[in-house]
Backbone as CSV, one residue per row, in Angstrom:
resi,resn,N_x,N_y,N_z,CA_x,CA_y,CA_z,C_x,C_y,C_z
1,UNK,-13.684,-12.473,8.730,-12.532,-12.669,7.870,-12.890,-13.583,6.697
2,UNK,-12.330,-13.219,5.594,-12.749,-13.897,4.349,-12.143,-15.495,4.680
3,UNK,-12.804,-16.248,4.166,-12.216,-17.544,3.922,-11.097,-18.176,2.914
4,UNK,-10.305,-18.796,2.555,-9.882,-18.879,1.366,-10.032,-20.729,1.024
5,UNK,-10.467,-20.557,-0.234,-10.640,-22.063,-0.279,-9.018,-22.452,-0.981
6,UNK,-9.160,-24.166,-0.693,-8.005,-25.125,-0.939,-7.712,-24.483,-2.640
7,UNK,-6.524,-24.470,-2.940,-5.366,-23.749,-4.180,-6.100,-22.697,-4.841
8,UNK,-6.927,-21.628,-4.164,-7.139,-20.209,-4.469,-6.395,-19.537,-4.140
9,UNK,-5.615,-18.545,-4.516,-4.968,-17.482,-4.535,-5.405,-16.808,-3.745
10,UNK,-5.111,-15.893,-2.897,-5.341,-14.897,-1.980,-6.124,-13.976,-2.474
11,UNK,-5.751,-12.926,-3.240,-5.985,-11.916,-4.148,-5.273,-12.580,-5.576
12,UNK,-6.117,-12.499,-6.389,-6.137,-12.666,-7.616,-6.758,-11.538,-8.815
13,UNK,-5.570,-10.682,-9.411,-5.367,-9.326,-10.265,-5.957,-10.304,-11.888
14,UNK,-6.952,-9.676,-12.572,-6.897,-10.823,-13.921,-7.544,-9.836,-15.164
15,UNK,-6.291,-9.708,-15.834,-6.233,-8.935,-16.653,-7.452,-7.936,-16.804
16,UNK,-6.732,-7.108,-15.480,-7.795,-5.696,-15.397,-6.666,-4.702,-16.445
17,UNK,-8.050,-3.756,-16.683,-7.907,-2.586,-17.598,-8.771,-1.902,-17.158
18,UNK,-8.231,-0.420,-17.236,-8.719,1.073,-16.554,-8.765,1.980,-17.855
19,UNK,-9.629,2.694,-18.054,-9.780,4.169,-18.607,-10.531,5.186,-17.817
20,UNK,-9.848,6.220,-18.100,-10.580,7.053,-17.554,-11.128,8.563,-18.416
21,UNK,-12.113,9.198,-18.273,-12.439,9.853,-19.246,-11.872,11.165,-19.140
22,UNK,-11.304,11.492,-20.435,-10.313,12.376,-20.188,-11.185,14.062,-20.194
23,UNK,-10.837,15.088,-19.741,-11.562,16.457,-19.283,-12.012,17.014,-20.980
24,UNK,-13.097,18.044,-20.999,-13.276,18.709,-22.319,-13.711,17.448,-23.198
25,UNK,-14.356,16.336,-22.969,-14.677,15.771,-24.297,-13.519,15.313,-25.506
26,UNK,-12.450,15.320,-24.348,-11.450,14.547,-25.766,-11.278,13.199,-25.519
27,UNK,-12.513,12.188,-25.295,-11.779,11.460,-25.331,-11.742,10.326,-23.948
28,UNK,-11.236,9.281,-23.971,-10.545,8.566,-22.897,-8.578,8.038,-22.917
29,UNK,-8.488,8.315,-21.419,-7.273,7.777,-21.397,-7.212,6.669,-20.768
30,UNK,-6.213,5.022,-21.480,-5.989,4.221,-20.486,-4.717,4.412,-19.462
31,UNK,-5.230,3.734,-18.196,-4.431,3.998,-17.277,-3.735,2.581,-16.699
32,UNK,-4.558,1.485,-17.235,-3.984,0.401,-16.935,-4.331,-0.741,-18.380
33,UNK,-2.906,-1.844,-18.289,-3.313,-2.096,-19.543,-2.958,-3.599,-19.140
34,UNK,-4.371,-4.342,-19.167,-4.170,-5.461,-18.710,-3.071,-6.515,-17.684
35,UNK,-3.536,-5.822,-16.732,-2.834,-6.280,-15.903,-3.092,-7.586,-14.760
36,UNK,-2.366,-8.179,-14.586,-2.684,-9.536,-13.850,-1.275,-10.207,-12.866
37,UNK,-1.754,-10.891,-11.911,-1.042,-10.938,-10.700,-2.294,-11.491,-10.032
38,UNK,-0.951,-12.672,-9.090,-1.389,-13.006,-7.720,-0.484,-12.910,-6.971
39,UNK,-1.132,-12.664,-5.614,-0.676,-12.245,-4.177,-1.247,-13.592,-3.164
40,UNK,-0.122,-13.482,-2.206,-0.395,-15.074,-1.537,-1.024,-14.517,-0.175
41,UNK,-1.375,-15.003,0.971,-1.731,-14.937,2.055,-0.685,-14.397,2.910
42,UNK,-0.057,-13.807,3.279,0.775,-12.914,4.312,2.062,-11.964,3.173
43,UNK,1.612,-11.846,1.936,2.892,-11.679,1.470,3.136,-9.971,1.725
44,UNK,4.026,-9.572,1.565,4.398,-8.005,1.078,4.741,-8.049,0.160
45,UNK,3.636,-7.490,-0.769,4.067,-6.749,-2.010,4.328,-5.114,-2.203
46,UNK,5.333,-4.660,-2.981,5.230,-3.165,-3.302,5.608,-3.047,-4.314
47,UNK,4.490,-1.989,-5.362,4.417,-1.192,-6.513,5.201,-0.042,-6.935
48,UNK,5.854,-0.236,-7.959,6.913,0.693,-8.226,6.914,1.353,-9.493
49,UNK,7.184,2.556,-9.745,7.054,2.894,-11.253,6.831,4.482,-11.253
50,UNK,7.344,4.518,-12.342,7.109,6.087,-12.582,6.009,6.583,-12.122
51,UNK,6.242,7.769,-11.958,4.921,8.604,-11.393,3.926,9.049,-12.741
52,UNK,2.782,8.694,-11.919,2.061,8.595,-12.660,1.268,7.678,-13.667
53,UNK,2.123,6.431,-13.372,1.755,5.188,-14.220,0.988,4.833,-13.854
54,UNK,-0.554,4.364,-12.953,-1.385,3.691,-12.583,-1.347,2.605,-11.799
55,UNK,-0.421,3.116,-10.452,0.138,1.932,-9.415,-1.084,2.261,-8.694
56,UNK,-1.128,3.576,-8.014,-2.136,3.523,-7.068,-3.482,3.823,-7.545
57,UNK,-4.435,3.467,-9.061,-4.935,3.176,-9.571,-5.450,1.612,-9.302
58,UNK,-4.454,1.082,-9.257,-4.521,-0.522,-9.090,-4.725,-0.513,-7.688
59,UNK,-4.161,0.211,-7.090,-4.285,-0.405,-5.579,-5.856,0.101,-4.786
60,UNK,-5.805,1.319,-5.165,-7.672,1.664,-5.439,-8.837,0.443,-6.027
61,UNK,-8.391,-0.090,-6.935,-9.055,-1.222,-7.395,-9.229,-2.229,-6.842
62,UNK,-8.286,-2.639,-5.991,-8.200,-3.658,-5.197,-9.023,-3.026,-3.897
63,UNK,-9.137,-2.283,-3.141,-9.606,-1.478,-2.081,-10.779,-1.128,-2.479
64,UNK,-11.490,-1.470,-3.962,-13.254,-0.959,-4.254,-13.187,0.015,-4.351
65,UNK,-12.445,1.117,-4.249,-12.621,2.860,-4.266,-13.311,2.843,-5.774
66,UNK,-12.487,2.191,-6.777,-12.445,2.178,-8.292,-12.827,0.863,-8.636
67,UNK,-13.229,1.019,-9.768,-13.706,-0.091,-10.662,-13.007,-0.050,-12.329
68,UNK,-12.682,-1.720,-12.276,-11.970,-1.482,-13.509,-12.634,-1.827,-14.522
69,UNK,-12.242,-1.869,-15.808,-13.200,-0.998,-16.624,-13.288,-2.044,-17.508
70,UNK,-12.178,-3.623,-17.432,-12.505,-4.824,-17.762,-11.685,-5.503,-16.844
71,UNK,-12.112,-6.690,-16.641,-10.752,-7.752,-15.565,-11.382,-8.040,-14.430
72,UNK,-11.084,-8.341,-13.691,-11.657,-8.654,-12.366,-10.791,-8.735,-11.357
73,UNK,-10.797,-8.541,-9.492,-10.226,-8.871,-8.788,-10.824,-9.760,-7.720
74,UNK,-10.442,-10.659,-7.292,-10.668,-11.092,-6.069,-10.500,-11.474,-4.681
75,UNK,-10.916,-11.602,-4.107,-10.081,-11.533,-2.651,-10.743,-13.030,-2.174
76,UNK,-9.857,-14.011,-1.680,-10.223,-15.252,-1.128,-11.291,-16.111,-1.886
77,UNK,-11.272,-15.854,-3.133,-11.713,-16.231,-3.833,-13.524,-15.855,-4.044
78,UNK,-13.796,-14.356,-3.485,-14.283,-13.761,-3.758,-14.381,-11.947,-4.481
79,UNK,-15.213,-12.065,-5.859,-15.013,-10.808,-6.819,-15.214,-9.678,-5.531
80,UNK,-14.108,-8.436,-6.057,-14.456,-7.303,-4.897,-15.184,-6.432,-5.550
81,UNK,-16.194,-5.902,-5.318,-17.448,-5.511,-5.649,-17.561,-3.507,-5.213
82,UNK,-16.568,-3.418,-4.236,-16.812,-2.174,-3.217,-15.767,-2.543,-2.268
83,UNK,-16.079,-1.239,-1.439,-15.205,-1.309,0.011,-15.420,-1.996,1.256
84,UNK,-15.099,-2.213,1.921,-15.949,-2.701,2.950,-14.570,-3.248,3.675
85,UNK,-14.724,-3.976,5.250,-13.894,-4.185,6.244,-12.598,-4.607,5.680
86,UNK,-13.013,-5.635,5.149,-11.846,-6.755,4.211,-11.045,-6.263,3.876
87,UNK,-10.749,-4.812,3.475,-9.631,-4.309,2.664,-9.202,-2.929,3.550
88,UNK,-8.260,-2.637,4.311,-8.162,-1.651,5.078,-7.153,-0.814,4.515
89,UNK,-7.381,0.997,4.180,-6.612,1.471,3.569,-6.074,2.565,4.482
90,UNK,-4.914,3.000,4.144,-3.856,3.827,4.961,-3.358,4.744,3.797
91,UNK,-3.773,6.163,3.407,-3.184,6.823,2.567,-1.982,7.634,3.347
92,UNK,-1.336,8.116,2.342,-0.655,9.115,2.424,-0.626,10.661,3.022
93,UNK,-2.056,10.962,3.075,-2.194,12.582,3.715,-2.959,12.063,5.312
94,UNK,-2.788,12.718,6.145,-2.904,11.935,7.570,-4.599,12.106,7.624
95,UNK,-5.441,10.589,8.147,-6.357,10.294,7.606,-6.631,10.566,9.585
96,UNK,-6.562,10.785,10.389,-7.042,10.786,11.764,-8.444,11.747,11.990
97,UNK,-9.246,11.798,13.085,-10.316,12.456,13.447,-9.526,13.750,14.340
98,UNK,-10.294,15.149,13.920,-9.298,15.751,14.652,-10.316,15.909,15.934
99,UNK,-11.224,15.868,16.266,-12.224,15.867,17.140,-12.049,14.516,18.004
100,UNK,-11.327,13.142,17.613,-11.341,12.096,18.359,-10.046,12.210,18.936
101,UNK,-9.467,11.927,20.251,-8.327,11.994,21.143,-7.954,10.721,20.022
102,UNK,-6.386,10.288,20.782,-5.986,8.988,20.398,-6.451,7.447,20.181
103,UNK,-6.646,7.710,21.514,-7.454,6.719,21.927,-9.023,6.388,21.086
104,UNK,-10.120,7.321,20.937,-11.004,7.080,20.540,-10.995,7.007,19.058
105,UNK,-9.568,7.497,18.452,-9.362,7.571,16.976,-8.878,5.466,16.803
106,UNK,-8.517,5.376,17.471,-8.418,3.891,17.160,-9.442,3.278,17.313
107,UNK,-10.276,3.422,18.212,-11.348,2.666,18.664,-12.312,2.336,17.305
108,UNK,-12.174,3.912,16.826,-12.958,4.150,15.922,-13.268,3.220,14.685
109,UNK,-11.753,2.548,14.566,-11.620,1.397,13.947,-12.660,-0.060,14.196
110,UNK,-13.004,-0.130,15.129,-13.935,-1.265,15.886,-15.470,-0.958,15.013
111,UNK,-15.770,-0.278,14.553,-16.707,0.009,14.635,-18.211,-0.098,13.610
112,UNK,-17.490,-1.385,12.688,-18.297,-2.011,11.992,-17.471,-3.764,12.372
113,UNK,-17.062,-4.177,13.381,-16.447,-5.592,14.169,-17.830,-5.950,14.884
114,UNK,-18.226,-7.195,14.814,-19.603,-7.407,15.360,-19.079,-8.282,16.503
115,UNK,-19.771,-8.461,17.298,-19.667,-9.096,18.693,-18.823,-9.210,19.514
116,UNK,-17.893,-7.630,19.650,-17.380,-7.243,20.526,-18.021,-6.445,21.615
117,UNK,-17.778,-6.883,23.267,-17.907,-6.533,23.937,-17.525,-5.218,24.126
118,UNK,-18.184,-4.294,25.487,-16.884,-3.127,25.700,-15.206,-3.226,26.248
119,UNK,-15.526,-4.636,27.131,-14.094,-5.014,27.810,-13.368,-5.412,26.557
120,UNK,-13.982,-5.761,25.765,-13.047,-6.748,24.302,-12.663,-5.368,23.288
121,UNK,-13.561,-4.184,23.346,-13.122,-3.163,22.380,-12.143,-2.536,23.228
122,UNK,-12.175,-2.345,24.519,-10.680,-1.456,25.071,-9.314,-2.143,25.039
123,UNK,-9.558,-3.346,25.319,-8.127,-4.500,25.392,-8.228,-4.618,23.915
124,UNK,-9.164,-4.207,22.649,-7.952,-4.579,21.129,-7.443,-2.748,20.927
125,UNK,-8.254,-2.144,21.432,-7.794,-0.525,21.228,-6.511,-0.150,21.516
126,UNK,-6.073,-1.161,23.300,-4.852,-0.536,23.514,-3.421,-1.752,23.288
127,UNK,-3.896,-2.712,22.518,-3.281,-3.418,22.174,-2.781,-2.795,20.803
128,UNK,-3.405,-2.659,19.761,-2.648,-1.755,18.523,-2.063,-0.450,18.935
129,UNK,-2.618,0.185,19.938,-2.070,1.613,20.624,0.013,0.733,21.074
130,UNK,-0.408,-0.224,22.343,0.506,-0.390,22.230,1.822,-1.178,21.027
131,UNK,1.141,-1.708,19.919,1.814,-2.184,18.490,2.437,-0.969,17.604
132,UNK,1.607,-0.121,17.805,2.407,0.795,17.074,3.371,2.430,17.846
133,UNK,3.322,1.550,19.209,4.321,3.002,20.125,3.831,3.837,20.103
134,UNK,2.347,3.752,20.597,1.519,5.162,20.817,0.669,4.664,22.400
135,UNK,1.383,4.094,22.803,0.661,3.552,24.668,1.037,5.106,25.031
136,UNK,0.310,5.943,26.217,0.551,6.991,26.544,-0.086,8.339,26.349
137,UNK,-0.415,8.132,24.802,-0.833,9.305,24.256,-2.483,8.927,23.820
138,UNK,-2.947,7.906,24.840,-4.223,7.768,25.024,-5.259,9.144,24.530
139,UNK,-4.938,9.938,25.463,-5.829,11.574,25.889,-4.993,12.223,24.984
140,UNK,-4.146,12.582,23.991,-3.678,13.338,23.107,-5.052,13.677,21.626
141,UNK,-4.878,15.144,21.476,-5.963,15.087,20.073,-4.580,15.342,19.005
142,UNK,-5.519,14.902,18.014,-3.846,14.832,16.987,-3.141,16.129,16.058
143,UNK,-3.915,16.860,17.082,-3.257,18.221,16.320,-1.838,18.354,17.838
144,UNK,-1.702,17.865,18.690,-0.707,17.833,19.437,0.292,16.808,19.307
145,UNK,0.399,15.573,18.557,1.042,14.662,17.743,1.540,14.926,16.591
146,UNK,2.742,14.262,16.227,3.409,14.568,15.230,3.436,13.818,13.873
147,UNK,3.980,14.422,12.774,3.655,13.513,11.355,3.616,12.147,11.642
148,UNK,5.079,11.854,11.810,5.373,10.550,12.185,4.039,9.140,13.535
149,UNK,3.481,9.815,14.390,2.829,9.885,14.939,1.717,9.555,14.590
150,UNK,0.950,10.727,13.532,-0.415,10.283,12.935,-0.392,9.200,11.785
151,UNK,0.630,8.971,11.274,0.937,7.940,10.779,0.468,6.863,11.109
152,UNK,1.151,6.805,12.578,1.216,5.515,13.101,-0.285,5.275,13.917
153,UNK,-1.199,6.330,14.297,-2.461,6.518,14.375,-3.419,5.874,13.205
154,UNK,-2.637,5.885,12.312,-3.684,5.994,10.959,-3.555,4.313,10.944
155,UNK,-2.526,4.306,10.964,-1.795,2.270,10.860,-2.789,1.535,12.068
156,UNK,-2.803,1.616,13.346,-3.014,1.393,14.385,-4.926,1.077,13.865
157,UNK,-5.299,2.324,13.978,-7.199,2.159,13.531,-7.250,1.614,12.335
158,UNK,-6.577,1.145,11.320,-6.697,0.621,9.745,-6.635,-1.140,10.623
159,UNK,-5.666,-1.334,11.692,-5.322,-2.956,11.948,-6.482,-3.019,12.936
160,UNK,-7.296,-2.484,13.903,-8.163,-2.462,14.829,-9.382,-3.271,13.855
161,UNK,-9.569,-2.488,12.599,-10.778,-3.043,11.915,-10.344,-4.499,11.525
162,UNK,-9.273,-5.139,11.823,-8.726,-6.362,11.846,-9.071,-6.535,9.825
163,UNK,-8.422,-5.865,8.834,-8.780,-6.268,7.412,-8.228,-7.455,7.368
164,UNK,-8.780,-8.212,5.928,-7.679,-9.459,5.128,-6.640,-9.051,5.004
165,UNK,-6.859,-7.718,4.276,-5.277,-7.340,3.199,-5.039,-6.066,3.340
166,UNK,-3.971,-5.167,3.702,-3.438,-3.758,4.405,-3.488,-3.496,2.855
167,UNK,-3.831,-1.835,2.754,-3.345,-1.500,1.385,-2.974,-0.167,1.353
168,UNK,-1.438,-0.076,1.202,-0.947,1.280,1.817,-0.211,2.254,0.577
169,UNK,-0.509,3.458,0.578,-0.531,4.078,-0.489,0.939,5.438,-0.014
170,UNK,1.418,5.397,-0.425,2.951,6.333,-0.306,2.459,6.653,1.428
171,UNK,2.588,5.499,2.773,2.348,6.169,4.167,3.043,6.936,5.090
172,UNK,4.439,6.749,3.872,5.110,7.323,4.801,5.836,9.045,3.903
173,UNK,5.301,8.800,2.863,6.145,10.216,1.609,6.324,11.240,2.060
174,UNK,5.274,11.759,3.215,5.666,13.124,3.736,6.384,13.192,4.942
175,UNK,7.003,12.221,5.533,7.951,11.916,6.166,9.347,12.398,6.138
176,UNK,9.690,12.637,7.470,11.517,12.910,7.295,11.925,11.627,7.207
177,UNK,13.405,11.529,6.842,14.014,10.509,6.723,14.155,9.484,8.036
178,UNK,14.107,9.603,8.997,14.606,9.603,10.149,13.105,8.787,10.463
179,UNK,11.930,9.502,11.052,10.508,8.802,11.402,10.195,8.119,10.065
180,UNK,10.597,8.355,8.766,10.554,7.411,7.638,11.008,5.611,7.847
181,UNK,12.760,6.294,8.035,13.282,4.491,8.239,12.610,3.832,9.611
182,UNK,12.046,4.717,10.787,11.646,4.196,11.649,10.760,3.252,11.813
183,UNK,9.289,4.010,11.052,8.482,3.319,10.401,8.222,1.808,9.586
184,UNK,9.394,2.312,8.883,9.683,0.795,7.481,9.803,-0.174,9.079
185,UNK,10.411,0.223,9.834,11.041,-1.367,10.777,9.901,-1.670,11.393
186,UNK,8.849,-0.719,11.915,8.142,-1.127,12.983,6.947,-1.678,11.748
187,UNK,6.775,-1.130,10.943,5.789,-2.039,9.739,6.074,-3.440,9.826
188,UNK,7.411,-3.502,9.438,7.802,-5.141,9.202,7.588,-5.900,10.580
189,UNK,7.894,-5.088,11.867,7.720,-5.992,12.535,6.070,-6.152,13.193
190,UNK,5.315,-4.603,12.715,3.848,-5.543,13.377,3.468,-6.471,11.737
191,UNK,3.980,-6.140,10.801,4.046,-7.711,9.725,3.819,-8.563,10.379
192,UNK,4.982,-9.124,11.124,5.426,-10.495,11.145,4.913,-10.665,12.581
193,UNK,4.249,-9.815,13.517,3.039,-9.951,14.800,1.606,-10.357,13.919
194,UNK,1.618,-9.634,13.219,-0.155,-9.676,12.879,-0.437,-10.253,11.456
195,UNK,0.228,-11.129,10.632,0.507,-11.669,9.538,-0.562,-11.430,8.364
196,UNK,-0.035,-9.615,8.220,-1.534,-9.376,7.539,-0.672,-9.561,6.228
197,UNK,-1.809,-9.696,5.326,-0.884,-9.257,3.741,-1.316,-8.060,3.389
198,UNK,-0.136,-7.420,2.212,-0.055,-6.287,2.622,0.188,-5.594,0.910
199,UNK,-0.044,-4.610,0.485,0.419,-4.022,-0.997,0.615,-2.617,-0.720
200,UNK,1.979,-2.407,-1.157,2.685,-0.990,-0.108,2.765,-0.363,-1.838
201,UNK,2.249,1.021,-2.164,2.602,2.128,-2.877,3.758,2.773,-2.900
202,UNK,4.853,3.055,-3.538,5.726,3.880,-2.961,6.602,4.525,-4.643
203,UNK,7.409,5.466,-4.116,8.054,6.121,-5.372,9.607,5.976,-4.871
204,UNK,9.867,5.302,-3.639,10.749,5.196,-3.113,11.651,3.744,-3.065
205,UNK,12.421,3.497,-3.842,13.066,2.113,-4.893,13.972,1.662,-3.147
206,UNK,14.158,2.643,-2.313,15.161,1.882,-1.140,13.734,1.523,-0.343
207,UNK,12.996,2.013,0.075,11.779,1.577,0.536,11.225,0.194,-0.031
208,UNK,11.102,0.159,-1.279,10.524,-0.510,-2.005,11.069,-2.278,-1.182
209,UNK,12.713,-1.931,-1.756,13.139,-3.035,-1.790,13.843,-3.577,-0.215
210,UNK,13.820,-2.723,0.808,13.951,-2.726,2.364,12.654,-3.777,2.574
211,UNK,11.646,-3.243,2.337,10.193,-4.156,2.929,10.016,-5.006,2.403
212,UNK,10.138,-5.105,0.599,9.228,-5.964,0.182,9.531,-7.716,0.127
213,UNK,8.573,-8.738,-0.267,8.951,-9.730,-0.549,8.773,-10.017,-1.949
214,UNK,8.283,-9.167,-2.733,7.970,-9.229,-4.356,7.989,-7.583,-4.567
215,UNK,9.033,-7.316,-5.011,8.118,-5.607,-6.059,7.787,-5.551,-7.261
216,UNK,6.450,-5.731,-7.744,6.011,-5.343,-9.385,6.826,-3.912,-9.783
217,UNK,7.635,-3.862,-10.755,7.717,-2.338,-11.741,6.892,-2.350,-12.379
218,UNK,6.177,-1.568,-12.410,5.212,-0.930,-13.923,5.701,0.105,-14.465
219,UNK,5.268,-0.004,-15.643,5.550,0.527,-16.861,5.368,2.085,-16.968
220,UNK,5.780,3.054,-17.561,4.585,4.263,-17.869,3.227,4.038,-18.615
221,UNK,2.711,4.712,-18.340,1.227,4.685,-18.599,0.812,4.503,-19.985
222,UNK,0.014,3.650,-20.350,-0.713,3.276,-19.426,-0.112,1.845,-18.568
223,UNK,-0.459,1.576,-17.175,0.578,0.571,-16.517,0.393,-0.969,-17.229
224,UNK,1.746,-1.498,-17.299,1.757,-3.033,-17.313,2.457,-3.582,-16.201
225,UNK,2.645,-4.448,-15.884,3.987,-5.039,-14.770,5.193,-5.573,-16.071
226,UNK,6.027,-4.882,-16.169,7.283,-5.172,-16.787,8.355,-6.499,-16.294
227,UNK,8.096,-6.182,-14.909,9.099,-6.918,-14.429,8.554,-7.106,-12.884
228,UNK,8.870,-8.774,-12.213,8.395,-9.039,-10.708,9.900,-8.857,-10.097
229,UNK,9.998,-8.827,-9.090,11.341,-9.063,-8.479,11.181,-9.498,-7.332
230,UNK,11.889,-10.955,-7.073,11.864,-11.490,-5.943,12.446,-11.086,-4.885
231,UNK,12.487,-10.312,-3.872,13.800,-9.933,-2.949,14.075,-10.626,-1.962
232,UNK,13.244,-12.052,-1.609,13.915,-12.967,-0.440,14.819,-13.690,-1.057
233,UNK,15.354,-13.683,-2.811,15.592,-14.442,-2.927,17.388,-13.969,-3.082
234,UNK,17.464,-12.628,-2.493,18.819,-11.543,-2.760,18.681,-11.442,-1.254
235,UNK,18.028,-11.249,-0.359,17.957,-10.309,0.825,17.257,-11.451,1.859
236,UNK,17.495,-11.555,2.738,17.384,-12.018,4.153,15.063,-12.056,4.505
237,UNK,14.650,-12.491,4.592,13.329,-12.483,4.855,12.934,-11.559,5.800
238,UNK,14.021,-11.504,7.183,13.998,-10.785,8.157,15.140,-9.825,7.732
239,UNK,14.785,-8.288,7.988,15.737,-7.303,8.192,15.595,-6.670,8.809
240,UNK,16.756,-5.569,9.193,16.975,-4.343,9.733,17.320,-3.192,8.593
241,UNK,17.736,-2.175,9.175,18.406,-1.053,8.809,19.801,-1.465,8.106
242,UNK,20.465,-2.422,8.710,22.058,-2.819,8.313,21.800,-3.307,7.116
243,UNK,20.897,-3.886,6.475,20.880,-4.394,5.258,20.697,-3.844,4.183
244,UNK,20.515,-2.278,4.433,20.125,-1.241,3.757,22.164,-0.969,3.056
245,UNK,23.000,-1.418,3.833,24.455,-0.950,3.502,25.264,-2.132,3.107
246,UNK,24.644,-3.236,2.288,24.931,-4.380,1.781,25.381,-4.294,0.044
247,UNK,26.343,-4.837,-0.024,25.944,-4.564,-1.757,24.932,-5.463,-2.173
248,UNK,24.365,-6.359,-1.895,22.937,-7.137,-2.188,21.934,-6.450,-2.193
249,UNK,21.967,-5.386,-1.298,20.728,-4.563,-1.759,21.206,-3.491,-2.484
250,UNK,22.163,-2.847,-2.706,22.684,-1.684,-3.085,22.363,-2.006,-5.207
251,UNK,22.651,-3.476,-5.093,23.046,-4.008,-5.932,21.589,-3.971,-6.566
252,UNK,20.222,-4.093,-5.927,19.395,-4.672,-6.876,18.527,-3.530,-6.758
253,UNK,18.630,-2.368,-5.673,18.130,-0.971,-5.184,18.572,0.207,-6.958
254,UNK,19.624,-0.212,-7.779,20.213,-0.220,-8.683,19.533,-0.364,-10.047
255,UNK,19.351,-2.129,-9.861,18.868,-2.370,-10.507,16.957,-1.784,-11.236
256,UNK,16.949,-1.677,-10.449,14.984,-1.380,-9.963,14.780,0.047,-10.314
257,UNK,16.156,0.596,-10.000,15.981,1.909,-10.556,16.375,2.408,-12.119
258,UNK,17.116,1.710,-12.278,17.559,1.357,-13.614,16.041,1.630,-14.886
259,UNK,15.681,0.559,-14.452,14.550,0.161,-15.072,13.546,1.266,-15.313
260,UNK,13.165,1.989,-13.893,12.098,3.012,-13.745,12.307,4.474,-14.295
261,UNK,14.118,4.631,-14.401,14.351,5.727,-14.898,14.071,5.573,-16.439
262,UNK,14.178,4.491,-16.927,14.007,4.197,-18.420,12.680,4.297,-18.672
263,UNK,11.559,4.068,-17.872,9.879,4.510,-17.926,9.911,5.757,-17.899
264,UNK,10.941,6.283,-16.903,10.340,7.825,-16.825,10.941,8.437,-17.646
265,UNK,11.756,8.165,-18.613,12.353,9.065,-20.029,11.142,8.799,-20.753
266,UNK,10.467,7.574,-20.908,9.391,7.116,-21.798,8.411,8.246,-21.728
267,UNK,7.997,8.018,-20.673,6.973,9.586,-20.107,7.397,10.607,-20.636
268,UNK,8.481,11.317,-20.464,8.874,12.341,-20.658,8.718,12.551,-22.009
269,UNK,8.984,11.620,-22.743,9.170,11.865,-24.297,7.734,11.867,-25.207
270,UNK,6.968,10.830,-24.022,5.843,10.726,-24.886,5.257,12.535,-24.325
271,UNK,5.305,13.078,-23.495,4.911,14.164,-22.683,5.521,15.203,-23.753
272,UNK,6.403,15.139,-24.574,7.021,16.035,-25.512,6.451,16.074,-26.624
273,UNK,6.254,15.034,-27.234,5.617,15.042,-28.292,4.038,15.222,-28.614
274,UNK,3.359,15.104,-27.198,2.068,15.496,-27.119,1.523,17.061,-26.706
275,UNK,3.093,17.516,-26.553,2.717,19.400,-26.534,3.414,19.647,-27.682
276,UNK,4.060,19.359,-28.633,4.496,19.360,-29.670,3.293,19.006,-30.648
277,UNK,2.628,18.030,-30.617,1.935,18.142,-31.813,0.476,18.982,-31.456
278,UNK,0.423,19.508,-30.426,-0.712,20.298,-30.130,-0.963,21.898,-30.354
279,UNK,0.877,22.543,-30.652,1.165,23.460,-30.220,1.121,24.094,-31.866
């Protein structure tokens, strides 16, 4: 586990900038436009913004997938360079082994953890098995498990590799509503078991603001952070589902959207005028 020294920032965002090179030789597009942020040691953050703005761009960056193109990030007060244990990612399309049962799909997680025993890799295997309500389905392969399910498979082996910082990219989007809100609760509560910090992706403004303890809006593209929003400071630290039917959240679930629909006319318009002057 990374160390963090005395008044370093956890993760520290510093005025990164992204391009990327656009197809046919026309050119580059930016995708992020100096952007900067810090994140504290257990916090939940989630990224919000029109589609397409360069949220999960950033969150790639932070995770080493990508490299930004000026700025820097760091984690515990070390530059992130690549991927590696420290940063554990959970996408959106179900990331499981279909060849590994349940059981060995978590394990699988262990498997750059140094000086674990075998008695010490089965007692953390069925300890996240049992964190995320999958005790049972040990011997299951995951083509006999359900969306909701591999989900929570995918969550389970991402916390086994024990990361600094969770980094979760729309985990729950192809979700029904139903194993959706289920999810949001049992997140928050292996949160507040396993005090990981955490940067949640989402296009979903009731999601957003149900989990988070900070949501950045960004901008349309290329991304800025427009606006932070505090939500412990409207909403309860601890929630449920009931808080979802509050006007405190209704109220700022509103607000947040407000904002993003006004990016996504931006898009749209700039999206008009760039087949317009081409045409």
């Amino acid at each position: 586990m990374a160390e963090q020294a005395a008044g370093e920032h956890f993760l520290r965002i510093d005025q990164v900038t992204k391009w990327f090179d656009a197809p046919k030789g026309a050119g580059s597009i930016k995708v992020i436009d100096d952007v900067s942020m810090t994140i504290e040691d257990g916090d939940l953050a989630v990224f919000v913004g029109p589609s397409g703005c360069g949220k999960t761009t950033l969150m790639r960056i932070v995770a080493g997938l990508d490299e930004p193109s000026t700025g820097t990030v760091s984690l515990a007060g070390e530059t992130i360079k690549g991927p590696d244990r420290r940063k554990g990612v959970v996408f959106q399309s179900y990331s499981s082994f279909p060849w590994l049962n349940v059981y060995d799909n978590v394990k699988f997680g262990l498997r750059f953890r140094e000086g674990i025993s075998p008695k010490q890799a089965d007692e953390i295997t069925r300890h996240y098995l049992d964190l995320v309500g999958l005790a049972g389905f040990e011997k299951f392969y995951v083509n006999k498990i359900s969306g909701g399910m591999r989900q929570r498979l995918a969550l389970a082996r991402t916390l086994a590799a024990d990361p600094d910082i969770l980094l979760m990219d729309e985990p729950f989007g192809a979700l029904d509503a139903q194993n959706r809100e289920f999810l949001q609760v049992q997140l928050l509560d292996i949160r507040e078991r396993e005090r990981k910090t955490i940067i949640f992706v989402t296009h979903d403004v009731d999601e957003a603001v149900f989990l988070a303890e900070r949501v950045f809006i960004f901008s349309a593209r290329p991304a800025t952070i427009i606006e932070e929003v505090r939500v412990n400071e409207t909403l309860p630290a601890k929630r449920d589902l009931k808080v979802k039917d509050s006007a405190e959240f209704l109220h700022l679930r509103n607000r947040i959207q407000a904002v993003i629909r006004t990016q996504a006319r931006r898009t749209e318009e700039e999206m008009f005028r760039a087949a317009a002057s081409s045409a």
